[in-house]
Steps between C-alpha positions, in 0.01 A plus 500: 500500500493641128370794575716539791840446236361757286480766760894395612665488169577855492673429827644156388704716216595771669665273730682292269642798339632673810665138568621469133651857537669398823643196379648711203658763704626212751691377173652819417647540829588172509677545129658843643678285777612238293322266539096314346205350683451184373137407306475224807503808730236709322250201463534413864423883611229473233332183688534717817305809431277297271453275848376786701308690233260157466513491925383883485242451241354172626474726858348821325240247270398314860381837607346636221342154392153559655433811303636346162275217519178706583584677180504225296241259692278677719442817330131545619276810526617558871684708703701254658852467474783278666747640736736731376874414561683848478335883579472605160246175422349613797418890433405327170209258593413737793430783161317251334246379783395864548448569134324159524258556780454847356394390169286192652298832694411697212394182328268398752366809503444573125346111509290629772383789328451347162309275701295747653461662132370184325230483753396856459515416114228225509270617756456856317472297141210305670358779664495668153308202329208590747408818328597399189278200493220767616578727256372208203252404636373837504582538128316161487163583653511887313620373212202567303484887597858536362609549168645200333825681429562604874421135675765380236766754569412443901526113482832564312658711724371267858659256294851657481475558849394164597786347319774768656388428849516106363839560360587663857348223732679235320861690484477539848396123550780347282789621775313230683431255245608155705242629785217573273501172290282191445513230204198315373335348240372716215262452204644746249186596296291553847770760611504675114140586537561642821725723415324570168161570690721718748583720182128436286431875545836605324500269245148630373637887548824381312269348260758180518341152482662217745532162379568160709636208325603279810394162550264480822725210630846683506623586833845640667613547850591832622357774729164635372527840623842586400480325110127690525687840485755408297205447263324795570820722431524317163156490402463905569803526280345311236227749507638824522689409246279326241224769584273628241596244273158239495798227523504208741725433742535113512590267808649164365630212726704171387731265677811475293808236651313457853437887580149726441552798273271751557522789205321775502488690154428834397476710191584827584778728421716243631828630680841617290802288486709726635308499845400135499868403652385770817128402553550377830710812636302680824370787352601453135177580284722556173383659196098383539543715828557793335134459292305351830613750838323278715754264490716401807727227384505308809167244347759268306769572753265343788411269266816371442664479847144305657558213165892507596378433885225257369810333311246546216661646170353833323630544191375753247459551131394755276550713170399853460133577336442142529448430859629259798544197597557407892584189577485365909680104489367290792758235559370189605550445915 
């Protein structure tokens, strides 16, 4: 009914105005013939047209009622509507269901094909771990008729690639994160030296020394695979960016109020404070990026929206030439 009034009250005053100017030029004729129209008189036509404007409106609202309250309860993601009272309402909602069914079409058919896309996506990536798994473990067995320099800069570069088509697999897998999901029980220092073991050969090349301090005991719930990259992506971070520097890159756990805190600490050339606030940004690499070209900016991105969809919270910390610290809080369940 508000909203109804609030259309009409343009209406409402125009009407008492023409009525307020007829009543005034029924006194001056009146006054030009001698004679007044009493206040009685004016009050009573007042009730009158007042009568029939509430009549007319009560009317108008009784047809137009369905379609104000779908606007203010039932506004749902649908293109139904309630009868239309008048031809204008009609041409209206008739306008609207074909822009509606049109735009339902294309969306179906862009879901279709993004569908079609994301399978593409993951079948080549694991079609293009085949050979790449082949190609070390032919640097493997003729490793000792290479140079030294060579199987280093070949290890190096199957390991960018391995972690592009990772970073590719799992962007494509996150669209369908609810599908794709599985919590269970995890001893934290088990799945540190996973990962670290995953990443033994670039820690050597990086010359950059892992450390676990975890306590054997401590475990979280979450989903192994998905926290697994999210600890991959910060772990070849770490490295790339503490390279070269005989440091160690240290992997602490504590329970503080209830919740694990996993920290994993670096001292490399640690990120500026102007990009720290922007970390997370797809594709941001900031200043670092301009010294290391290999850089994508989607690691801490991905990162950041699997914790968010863990509910787990990734928080970072760091001060230039002195290195990082991220932190990954498991709440209790």
């Amino acid at each position: 009914m508000k909203g109804y009034l609030k259309d009409q009250v343009g209406s409402i005053i125009f009407f008492y105005s023409q009525i307020a100017l007829v009543m005034i030029v029924a006194q001056l004729a009146s006054s030009l013939g001698g004679s007044q129209i009493s206040k009685s008189n004016f009050l009573y036509m007042l009730i009158i047209v007042t009568f029939f404007l509430v009549i007319y409106h009560m009317y108008r609202y009784a047809k137009y009622r369905d379609i104000y309250r779908y606007t203010i309860d039932d506004a749902t993601e649908s293109a139904w509507l309630p009868d239309t009272p008048d031809h204008l309402t009609t041409q209206l909602k008739e306008h609207y269901e074909k822009q509606y069914n049109s735009y339902k079409q294309q969306v179906e058919l862009l879901h279709a094909e993004k569908k079609q896309e994301n399978i593409f996506m993951q079948q080549w990536i694991h079609q293009m771990k085949t050979p790449l798994s082949v190609m070390r473990l032919t640097l493997e067995k003729e490793e000792h008729n290479l140079p030294t320099q060579f199987k280093q800069n070949m290890d190096e570069e199957l390991d960018r690639i391995k972690n592009g088509l990772q970073l590719a697999l799992y962007q494509s897998r996150l669209q369908q994160f609810e599908r794709d999901f599985h919590v269970e029980k995890i001893v934290v220092k088990d799945l540190v030296h996973t990962i670290i073991q995953e990443y033994k050969s670039s820690f050597i090349r990086n010359r950059v020394y892992p450390k676990v301090e975890i306590d054997p005991s401590l475990h979280i719930y979450s989903d192994q695979k998905w926290l697994g990259f999210v600890l991959e992506q910060i772990t070849s971070n770490a490295i790339k960016y503490a390279g070269d520097t005989n440091s160690t890159i240290h992997y602490q756990a504590s329970v503080w109020e209830g919740a694990v805190e996993l920290k994993i600490i670096d001292h490399g050339i640690g990120i500026p404070k102007q990009d720290i606030k922007r970390i997370f940004e797809p594709f941001f690499t900031g200043e670092n990026g301009r010294h290391y070209r290999e850089s994508t900016g989607m690691g801490l991105f991905l990162a950041k929206q699997i914790c968010d969809s863990l509910e787990h919270q990734l928080e970072v910390s760091s001060e230039a030439t002195k290195g990082t610290t991220i932190m990954i809080r498991f709440d209790p369940s």
